[in-house]
HTML snippet that shows the backbone in 3Dmol.js (N, CA, C, O; Angstrom):
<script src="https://3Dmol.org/build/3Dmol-min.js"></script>
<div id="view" style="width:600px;height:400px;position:relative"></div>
<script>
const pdb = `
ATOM      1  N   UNK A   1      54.553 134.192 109.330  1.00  0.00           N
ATOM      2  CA  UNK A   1      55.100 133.143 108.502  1.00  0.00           C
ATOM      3  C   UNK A   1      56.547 132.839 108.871  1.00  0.00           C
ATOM      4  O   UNK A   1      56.965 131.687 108.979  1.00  0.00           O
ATOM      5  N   UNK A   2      57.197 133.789 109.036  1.00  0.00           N
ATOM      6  CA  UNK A   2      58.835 133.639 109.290  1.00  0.00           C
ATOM      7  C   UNK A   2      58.909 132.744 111.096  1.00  0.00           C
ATOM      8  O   UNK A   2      59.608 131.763 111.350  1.00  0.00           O
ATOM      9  N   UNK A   3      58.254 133.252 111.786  1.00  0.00           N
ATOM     10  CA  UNK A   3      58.364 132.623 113.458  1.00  0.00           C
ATOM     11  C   UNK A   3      57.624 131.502 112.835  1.00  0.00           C
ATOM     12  O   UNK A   3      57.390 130.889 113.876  1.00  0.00           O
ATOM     13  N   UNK A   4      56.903 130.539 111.600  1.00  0.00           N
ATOM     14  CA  UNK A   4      56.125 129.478 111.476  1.00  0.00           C
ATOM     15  C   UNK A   4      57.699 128.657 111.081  1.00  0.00           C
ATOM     16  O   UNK A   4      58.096 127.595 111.560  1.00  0.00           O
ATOM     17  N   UNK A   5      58.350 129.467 110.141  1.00  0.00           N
ATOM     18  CA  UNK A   5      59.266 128.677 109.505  1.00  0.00           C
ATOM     19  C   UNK A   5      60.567 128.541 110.568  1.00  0.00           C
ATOM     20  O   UNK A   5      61.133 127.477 110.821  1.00  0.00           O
ATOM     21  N   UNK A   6      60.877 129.709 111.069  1.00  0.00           N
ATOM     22  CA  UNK A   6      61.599 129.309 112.808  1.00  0.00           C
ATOM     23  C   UNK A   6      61.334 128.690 113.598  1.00  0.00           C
ATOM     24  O   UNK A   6      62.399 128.386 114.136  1.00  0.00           O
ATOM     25  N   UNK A   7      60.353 128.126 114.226  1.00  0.00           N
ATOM     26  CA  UNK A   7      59.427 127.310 114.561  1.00  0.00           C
ATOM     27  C   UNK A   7      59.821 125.498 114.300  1.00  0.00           C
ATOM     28  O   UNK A   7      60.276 124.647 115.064  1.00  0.00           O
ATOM     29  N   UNK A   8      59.346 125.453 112.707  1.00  0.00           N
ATOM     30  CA  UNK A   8      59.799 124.137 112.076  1.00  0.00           C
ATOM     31  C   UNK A   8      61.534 123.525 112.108  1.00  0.00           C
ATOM     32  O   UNK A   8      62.017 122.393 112.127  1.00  0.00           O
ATOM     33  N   UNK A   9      62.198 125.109 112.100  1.00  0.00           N
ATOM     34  CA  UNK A   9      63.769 124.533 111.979  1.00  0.00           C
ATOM     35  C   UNK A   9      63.952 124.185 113.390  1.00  0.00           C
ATOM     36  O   UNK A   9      64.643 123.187 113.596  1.00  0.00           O
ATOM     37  N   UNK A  10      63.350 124.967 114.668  1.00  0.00           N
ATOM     38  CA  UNK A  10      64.042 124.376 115.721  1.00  0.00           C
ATOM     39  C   UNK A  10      63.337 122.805 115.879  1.00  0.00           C
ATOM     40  O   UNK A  10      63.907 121.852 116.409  1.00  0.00           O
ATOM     41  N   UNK A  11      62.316 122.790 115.440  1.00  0.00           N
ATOM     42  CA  UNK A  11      61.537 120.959 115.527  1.00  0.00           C
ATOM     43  C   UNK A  11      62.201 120.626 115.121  1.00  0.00           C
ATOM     44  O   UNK A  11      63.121 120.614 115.939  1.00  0.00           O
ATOM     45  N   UNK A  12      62.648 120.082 113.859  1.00  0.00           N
ATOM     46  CA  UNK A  12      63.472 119.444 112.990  1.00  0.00           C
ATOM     47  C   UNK A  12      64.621 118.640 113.818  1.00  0.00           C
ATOM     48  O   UNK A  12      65.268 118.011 112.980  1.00  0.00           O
ATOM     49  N   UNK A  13      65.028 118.454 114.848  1.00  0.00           N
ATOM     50  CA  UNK A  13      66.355 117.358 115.308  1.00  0.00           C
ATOM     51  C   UNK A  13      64.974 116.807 116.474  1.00  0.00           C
ATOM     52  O   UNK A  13      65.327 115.805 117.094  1.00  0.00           O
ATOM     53  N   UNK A  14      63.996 117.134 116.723  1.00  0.00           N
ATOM     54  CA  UNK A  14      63.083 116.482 117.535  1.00  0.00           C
ATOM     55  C   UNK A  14      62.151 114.917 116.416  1.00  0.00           C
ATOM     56  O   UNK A  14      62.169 113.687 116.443  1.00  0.00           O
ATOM     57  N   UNK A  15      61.592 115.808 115.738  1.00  0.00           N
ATOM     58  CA  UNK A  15      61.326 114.969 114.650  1.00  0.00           C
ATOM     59  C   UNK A  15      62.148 114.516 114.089  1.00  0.00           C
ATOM     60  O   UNK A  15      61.534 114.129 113.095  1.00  0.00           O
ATOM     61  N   UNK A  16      63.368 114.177 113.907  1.00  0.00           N
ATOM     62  CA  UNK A  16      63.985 113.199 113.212  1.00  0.00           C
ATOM     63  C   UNK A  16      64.121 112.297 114.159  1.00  0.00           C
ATOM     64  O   UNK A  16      64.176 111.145 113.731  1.00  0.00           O
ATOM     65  N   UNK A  17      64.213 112.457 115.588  1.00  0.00           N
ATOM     66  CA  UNK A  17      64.679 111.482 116.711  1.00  0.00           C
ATOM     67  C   UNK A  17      63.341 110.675 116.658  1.00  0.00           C
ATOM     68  O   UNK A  17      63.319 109.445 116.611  1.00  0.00           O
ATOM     69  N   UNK A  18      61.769 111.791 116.676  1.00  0.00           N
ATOM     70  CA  UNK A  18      60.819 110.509 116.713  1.00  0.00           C
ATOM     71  C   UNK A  18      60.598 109.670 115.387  1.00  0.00           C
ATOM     72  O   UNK A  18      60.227 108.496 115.398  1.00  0.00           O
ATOM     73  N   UNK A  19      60.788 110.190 114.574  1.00  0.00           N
ATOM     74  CA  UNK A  19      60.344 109.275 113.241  1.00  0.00           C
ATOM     75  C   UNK A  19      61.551 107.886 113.236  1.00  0.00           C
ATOM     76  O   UNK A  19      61.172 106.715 113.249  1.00  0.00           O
ATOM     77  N   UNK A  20      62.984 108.283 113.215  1.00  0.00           N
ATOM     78  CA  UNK A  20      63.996 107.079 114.195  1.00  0.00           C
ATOM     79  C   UNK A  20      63.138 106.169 115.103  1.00  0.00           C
ATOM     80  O   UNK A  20      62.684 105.048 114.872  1.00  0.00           O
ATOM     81  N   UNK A  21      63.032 107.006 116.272  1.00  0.00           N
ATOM     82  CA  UNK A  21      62.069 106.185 117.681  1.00  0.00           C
ATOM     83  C   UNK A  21      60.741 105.202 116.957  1.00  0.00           C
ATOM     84  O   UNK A  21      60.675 103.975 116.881  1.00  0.00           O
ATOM     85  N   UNK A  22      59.970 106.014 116.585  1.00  0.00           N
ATOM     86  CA  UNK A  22      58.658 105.178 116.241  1.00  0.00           C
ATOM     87  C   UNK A  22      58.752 104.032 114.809  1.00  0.00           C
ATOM     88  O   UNK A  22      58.062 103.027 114.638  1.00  0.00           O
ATOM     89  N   UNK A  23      59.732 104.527 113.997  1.00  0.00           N
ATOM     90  CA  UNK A  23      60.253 103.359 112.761  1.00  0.00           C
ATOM     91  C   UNK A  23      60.732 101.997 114.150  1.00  0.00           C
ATOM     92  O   UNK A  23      60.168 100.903 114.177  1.00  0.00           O
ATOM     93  N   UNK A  24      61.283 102.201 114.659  1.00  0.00           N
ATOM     94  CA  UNK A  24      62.049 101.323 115.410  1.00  0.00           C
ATOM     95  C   UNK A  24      61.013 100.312 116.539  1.00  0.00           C
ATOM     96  O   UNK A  24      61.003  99.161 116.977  1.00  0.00           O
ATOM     97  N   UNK A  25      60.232 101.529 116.646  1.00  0.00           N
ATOM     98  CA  UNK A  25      59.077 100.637 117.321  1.00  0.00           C
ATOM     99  C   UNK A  25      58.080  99.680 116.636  1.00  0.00           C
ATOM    100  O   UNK A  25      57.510  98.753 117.213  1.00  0.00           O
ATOM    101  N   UNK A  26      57.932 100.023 115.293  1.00  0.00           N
ATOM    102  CA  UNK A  26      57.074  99.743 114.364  1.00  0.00           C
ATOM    103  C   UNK A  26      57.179  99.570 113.515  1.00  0.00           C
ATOM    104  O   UNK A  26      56.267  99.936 112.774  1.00  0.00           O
ATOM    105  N   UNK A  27      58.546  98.769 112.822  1.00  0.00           N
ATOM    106  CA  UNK A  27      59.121  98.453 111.677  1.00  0.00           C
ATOM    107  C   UNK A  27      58.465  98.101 110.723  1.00  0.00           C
ATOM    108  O   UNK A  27      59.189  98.403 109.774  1.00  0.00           O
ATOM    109  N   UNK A  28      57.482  97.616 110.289  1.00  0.00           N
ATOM    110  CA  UNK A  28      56.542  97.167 109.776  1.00  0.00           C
ATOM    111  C   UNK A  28      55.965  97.977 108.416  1.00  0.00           C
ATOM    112  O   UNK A  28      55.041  98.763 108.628  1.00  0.00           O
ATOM    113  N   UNK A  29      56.537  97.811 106.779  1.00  0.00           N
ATOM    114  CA  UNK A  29      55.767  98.546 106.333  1.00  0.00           C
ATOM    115  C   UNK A  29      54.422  98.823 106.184  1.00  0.00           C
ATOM    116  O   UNK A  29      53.687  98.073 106.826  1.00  0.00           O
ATOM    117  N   UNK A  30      53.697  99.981 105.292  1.00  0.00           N
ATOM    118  CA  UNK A  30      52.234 100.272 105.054  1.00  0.00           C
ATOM    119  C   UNK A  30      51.790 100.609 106.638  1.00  0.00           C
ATOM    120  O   UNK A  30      50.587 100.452 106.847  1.00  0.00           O
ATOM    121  N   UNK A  31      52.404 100.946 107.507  1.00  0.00           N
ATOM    122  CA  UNK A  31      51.684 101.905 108.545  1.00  0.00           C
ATOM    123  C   UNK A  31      51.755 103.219 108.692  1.00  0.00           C
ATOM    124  O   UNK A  31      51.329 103.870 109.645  1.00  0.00           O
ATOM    125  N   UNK A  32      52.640 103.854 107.140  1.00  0.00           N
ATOM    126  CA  UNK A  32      52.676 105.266 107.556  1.00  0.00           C
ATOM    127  C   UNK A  32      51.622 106.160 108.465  1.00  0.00           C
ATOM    128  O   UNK A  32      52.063 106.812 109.412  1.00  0.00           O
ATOM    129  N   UNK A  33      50.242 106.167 108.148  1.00  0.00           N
ATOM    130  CA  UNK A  33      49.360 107.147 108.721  1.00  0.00           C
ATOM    131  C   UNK A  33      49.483 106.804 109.901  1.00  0.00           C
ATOM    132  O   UNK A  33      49.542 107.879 110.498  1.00  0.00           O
ATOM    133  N   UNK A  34      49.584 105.755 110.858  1.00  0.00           N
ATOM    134  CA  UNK A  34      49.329 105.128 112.027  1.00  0.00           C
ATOM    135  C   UNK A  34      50.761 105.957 112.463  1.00  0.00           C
ATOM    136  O   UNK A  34      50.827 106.707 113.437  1.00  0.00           O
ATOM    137  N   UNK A  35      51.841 105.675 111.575  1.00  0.00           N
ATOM    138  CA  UNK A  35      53.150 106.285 112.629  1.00  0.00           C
ATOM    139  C   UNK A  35      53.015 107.688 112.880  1.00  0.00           C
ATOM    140  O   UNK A  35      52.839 108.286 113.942  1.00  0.00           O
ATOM    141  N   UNK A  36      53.190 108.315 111.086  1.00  0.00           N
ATOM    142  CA  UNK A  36      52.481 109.998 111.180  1.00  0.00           C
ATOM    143  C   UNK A  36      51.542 110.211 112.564  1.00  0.00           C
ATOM    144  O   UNK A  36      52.045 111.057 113.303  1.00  0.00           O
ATOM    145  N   UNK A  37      50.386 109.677 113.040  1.00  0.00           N
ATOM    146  CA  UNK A  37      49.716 109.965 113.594  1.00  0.00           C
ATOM    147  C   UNK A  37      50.171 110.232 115.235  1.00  0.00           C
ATOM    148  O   UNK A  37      49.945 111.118 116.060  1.00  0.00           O
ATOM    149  N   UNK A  38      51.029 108.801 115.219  1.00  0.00           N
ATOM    150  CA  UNK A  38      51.746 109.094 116.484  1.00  0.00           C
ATOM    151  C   UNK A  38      53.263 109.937 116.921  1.00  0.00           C
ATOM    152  O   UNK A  38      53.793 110.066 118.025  1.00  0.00           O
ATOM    153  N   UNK A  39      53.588 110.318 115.867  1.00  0.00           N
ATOM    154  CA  UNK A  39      54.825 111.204 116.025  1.00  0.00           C
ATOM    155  C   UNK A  39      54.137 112.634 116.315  1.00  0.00           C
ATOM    156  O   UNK A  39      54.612 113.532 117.010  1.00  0.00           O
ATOM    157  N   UNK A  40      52.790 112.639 115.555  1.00  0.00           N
ATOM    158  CA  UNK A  40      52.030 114.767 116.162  1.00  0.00           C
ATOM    159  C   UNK A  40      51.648 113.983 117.628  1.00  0.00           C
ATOM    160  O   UNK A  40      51.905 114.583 118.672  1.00  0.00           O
ATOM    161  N   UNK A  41      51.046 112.667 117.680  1.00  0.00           N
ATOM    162  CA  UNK A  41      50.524 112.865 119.378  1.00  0.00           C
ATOM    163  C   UNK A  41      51.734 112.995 120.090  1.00  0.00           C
ATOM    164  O   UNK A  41      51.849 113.909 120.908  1.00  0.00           O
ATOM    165  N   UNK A  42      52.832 112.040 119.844  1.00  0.00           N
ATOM    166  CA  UNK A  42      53.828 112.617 120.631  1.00  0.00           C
ATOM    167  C   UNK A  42      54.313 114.021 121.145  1.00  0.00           C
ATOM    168  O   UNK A  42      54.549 114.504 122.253  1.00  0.00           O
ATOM    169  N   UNK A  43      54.363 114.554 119.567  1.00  0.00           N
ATOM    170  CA  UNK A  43      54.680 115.844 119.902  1.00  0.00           C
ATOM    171  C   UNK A  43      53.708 116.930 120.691  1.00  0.00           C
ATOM    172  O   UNK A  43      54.028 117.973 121.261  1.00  0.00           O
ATOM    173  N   UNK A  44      52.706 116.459 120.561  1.00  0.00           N
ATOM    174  CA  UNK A  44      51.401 117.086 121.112  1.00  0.00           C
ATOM    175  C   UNK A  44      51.145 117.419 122.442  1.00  0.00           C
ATOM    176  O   UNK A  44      50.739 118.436 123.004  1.00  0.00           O
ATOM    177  N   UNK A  45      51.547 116.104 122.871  1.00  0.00           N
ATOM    178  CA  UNK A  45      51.706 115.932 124.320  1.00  0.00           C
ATOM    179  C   UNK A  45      52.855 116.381 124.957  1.00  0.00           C
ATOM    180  O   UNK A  45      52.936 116.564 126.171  1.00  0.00           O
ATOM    181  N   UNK A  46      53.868 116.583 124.040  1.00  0.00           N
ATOM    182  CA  UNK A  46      54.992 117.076 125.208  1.00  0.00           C
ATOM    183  C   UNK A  46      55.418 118.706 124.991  1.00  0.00           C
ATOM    184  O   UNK A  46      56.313 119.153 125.707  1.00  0.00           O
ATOM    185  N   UNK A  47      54.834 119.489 124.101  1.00  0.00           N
ATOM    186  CA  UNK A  47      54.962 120.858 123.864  1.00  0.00           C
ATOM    187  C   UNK A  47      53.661 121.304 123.243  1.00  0.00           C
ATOM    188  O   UNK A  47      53.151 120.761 122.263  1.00  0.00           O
ATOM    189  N   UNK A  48      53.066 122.553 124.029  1.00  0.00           N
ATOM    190  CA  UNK A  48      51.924 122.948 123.155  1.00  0.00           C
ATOM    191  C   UNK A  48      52.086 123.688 121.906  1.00  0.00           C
ATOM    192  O   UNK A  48      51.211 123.914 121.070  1.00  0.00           O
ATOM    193  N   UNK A  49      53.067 123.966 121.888  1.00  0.00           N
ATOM    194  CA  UNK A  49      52.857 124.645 120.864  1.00  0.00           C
ATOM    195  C   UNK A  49      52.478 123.730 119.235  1.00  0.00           C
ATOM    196  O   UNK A  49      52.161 124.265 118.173  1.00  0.00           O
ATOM    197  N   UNK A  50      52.623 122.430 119.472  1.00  0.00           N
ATOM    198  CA  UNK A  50      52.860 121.880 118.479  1.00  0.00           C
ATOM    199  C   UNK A  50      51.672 121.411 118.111  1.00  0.00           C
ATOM    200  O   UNK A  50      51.571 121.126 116.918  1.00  0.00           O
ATOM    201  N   UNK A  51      50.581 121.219 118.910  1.00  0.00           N
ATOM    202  CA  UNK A  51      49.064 121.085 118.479  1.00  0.00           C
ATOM    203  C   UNK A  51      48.793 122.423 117.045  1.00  0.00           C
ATOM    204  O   UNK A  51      48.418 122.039 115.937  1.00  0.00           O
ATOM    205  N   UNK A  52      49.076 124.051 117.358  1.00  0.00           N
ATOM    206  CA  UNK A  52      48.917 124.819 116.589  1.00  0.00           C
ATOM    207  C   UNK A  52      49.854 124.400 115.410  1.00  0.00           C
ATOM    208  O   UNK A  52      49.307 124.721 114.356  1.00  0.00           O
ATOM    209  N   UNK A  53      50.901 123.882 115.226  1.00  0.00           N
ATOM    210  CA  UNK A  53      52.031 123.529 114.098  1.00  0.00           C
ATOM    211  C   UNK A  53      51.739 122.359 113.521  1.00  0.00           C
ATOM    212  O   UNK A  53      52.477 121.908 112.645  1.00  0.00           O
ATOM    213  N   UNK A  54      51.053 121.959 113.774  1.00  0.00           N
ATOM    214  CA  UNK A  54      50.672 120.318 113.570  1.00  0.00           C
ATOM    215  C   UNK A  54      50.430 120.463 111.974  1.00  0.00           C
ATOM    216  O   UNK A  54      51.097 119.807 111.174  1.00  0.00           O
ATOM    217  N   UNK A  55      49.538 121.268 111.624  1.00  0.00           N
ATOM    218  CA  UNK A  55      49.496 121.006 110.043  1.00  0.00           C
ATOM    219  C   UNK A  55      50.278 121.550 109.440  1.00  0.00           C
ATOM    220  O   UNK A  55      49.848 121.602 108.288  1.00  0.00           O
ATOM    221  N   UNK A  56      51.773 122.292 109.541  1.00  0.00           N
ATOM    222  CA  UNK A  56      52.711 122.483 108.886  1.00  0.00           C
ATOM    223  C   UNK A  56      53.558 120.951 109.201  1.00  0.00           C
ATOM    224  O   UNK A  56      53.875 120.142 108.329  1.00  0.00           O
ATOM    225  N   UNK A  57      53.792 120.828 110.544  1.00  0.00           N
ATOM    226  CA  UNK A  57      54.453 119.854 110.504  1.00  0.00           C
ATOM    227  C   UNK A  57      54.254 118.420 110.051  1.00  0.00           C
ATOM    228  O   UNK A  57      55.283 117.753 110.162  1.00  0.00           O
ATOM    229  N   UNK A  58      53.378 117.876 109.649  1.00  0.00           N
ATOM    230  CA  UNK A  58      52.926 116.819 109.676  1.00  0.00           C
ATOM    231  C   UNK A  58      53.703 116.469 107.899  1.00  0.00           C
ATOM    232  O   UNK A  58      54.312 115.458 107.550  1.00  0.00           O
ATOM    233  N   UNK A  59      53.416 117.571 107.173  1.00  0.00           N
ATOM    234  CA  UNK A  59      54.149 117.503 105.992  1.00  0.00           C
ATOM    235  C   UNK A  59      55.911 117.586 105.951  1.00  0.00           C
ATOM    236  O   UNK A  59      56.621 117.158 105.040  1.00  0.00           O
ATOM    237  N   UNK A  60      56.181 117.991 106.707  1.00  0.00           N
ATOM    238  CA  UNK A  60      57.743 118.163 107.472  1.00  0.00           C
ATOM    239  C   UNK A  60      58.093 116.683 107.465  1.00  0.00           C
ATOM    240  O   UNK A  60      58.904 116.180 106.689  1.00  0.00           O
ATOM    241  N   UNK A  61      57.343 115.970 108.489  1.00  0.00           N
ATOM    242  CA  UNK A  61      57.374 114.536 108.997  1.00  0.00           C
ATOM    243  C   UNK A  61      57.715 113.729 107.673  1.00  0.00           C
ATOM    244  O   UNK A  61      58.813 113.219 107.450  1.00  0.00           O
ATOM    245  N   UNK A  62      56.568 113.685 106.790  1.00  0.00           N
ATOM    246  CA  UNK A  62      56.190 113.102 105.889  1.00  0.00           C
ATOM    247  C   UNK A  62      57.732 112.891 105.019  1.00  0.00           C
ATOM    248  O   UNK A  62      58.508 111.935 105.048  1.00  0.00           O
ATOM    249  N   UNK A  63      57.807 114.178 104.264  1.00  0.00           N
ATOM    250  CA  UNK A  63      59.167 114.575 104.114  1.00  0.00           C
ATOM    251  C   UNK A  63      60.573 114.082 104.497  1.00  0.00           C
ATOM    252  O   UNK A  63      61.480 113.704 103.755  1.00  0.00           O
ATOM    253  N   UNK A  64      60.522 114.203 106.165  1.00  0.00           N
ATOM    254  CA  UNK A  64      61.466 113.670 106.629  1.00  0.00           C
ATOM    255  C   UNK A  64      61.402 112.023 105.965  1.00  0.00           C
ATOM    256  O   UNK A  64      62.333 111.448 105.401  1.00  0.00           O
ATOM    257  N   UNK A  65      60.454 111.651 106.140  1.00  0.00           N
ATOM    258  CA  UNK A  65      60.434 109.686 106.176  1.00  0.00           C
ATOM    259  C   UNK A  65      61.192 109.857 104.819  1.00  0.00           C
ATOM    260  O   UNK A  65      62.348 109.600 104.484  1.00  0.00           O
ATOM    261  N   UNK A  66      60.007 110.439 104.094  1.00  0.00           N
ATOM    262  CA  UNK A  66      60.692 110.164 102.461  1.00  0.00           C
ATOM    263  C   UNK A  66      62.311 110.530 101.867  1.00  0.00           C
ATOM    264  O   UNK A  66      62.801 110.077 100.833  1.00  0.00           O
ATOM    265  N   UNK A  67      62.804 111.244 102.599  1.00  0.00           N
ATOM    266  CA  UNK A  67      64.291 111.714 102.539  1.00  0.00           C
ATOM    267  C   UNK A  67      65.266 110.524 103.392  1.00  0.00           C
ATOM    268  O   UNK A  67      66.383 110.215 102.976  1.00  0.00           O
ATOM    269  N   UNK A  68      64.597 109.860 104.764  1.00  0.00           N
ATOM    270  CA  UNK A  68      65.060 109.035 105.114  1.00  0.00           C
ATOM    271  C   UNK A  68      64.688 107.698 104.373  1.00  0.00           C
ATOM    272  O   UNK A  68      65.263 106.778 104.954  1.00  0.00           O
ATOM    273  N   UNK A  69      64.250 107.429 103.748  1.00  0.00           N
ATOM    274  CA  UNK A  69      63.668 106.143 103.301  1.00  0.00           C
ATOM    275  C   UNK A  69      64.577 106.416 101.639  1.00  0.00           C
ATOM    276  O   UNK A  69      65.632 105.836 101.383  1.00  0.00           O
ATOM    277  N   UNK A  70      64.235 106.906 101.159  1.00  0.00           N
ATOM    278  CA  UNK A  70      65.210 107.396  99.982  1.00  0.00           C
ATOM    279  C   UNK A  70      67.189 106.959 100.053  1.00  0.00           C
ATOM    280  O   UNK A  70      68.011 106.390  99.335  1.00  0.00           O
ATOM    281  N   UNK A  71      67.155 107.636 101.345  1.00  0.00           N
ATOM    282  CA  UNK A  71      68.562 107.209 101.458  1.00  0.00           C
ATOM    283  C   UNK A  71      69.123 106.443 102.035  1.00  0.00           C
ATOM    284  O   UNK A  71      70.342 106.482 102.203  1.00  0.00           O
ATOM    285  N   UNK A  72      68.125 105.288 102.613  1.00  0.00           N
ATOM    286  CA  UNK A  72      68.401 103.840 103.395  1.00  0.00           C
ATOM    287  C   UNK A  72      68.532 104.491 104.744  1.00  0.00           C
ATOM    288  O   UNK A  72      69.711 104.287 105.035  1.00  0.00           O
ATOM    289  N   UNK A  73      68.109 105.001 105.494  1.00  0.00           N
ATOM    290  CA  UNK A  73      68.556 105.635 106.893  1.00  0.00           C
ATOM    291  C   UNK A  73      67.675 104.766 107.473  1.00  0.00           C
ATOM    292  O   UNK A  73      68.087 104.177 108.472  1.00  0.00           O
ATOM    293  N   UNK A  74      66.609 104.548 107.111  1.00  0.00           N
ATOM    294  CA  UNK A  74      65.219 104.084 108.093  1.00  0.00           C
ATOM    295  C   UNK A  74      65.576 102.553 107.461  1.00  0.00           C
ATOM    296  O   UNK A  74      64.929 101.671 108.026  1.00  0.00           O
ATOM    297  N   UNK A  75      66.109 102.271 106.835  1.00  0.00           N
ATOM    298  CA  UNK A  75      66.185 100.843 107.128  1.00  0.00           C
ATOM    299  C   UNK A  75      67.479 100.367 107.784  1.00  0.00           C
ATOM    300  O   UNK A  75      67.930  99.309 107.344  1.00  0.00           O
ATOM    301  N   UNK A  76      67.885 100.736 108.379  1.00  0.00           N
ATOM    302  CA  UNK A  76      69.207 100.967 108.687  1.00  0.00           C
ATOM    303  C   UNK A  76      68.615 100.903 110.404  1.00  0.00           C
ATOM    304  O   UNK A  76      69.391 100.432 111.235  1.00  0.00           O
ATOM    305  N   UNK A  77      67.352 101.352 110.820  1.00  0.00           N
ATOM    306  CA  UNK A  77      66.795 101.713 112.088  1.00  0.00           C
ATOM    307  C   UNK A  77      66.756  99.983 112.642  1.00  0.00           C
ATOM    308  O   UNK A  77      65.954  99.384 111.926  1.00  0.00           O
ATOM    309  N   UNK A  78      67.405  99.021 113.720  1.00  0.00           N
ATOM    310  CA  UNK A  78      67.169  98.220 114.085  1.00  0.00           C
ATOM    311  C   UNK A  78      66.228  97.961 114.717  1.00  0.00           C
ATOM    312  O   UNK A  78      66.640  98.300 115.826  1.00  0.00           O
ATOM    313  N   UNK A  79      64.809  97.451 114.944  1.00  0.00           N
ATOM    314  CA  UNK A  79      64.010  97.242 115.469  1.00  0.00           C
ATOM    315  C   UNK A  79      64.188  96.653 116.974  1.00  0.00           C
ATOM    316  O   UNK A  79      64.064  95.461 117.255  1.00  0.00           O
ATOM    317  N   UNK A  80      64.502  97.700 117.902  1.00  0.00           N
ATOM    318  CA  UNK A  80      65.044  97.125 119.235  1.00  0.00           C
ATOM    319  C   UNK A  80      64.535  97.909 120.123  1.00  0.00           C
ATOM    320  O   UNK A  80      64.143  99.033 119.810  1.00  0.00           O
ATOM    321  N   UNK A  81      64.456  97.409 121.451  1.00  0.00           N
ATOM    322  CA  UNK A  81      64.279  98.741 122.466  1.00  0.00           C
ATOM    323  C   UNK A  81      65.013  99.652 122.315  1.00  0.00           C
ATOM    324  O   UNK A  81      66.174  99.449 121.962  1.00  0.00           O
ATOM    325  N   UNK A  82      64.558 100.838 122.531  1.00  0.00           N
ATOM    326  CA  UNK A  82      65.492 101.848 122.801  1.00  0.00           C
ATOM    327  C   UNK A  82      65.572 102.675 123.772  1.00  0.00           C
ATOM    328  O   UNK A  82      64.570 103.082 124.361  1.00  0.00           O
ATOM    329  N   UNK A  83      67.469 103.236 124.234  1.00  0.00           N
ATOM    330  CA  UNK A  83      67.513 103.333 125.770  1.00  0.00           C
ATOM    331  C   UNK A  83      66.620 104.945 125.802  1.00  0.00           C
ATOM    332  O   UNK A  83      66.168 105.552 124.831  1.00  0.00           O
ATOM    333  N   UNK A  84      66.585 105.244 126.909  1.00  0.00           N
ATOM    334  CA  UNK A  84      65.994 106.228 127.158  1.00  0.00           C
ATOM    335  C   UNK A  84      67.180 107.504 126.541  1.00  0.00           C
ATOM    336  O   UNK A  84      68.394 107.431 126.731  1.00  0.00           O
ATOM    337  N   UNK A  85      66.440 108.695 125.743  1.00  0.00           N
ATOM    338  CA  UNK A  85      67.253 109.646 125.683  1.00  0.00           C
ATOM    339  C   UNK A  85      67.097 110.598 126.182  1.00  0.00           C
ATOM    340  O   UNK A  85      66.073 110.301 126.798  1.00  0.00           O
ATOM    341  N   UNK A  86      67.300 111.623 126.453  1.00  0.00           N
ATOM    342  CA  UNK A  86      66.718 112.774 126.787  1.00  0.00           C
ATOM    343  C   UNK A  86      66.417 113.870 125.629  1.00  0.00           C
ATOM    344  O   UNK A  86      67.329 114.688 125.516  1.00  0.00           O
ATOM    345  N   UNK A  87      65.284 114.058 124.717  1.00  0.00           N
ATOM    346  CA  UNK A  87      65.110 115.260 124.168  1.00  0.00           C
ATOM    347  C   UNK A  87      65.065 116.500 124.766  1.00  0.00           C
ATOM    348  O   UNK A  87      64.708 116.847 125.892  1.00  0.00           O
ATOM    349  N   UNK A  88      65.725 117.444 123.290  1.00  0.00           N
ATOM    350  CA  UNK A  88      64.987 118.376 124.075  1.00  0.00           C
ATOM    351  C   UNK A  88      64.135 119.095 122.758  1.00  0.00           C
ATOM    352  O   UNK A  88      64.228 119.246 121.540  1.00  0.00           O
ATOM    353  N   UNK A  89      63.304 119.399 123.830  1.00  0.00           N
ATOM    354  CA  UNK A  89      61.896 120.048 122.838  1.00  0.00           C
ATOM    355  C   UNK A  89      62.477 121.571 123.147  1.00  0.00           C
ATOM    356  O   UNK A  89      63.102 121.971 124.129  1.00  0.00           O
ATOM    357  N   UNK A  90      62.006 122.339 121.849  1.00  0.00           N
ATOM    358  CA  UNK A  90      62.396 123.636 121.447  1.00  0.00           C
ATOM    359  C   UNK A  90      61.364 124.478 122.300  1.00  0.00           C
ATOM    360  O   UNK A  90      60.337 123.902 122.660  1.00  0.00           O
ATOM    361  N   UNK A  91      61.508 125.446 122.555  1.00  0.00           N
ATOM    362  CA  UNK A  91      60.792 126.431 122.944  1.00  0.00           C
ATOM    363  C   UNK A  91      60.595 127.352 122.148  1.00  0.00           C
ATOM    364  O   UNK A  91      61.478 128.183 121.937  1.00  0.00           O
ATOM    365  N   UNK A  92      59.289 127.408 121.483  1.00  0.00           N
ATOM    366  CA  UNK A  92      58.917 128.706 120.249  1.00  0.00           C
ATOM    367  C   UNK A  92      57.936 129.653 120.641  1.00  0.00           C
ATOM    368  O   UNK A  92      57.176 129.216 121.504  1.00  0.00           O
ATOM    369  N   UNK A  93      57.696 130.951 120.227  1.00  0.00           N
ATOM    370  CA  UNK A  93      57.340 131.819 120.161  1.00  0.00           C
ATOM    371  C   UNK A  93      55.818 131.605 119.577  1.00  0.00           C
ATOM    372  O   UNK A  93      54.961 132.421 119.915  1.00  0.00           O
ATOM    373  N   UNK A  94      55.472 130.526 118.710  1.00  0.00           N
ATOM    374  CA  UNK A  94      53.931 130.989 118.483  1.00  0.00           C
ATOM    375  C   UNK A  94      53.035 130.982 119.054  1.00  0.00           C
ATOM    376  O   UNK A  94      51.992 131.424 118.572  1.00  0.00           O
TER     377      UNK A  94
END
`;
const viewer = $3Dmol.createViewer("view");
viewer.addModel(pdb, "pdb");
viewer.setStyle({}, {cartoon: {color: "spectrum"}});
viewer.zoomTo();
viewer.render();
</script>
């Protein structure tokens, strides 16, 4: 449980960059499940470990929106290209 919850804190600045990224791609309200869906494939695809985390995280995500949406952050997201960044994905132990 503790390496699950170590785990989630090092995600946490990854997932905020995609839920940013994909609001921005997809400004559009009433698509939550469609975005949710593509922020785990994202993550899915670029670290394995995150297929196994997926159902902790997905509520993380959720969370995140609602904390960002709560405090005007995500509307605040300009609907524009965006330049390339470089993440970096965490390296965890599970």
């Amino acid at each position: 449980m503790f390496s699950t919850l170590l785990a989630v804190i090092n995600f946490l600045p990854v997932l905020m960059q995609l839920v940013v990224a994909v609001e921005a791609m997809f400004p559009a309200g009433g698509q939550g499940a469609t975005k949710l869906k593509l922020v785990g494939d994202l993550l899915q695809a670029a670290h394995t470990d995150a297929a196994v985390l997926m159902p902790v995280l997905a509520p993380v995500v959720s969370g995140i929106v609602t904390a960002m949406n709560s405090t005007g952050l995500l509307k605040a997201v300009v609907p524009v290209a965006l330049p390339v960044v470089p993440l970096t994905i965490p390296t965890t132990g599970v």
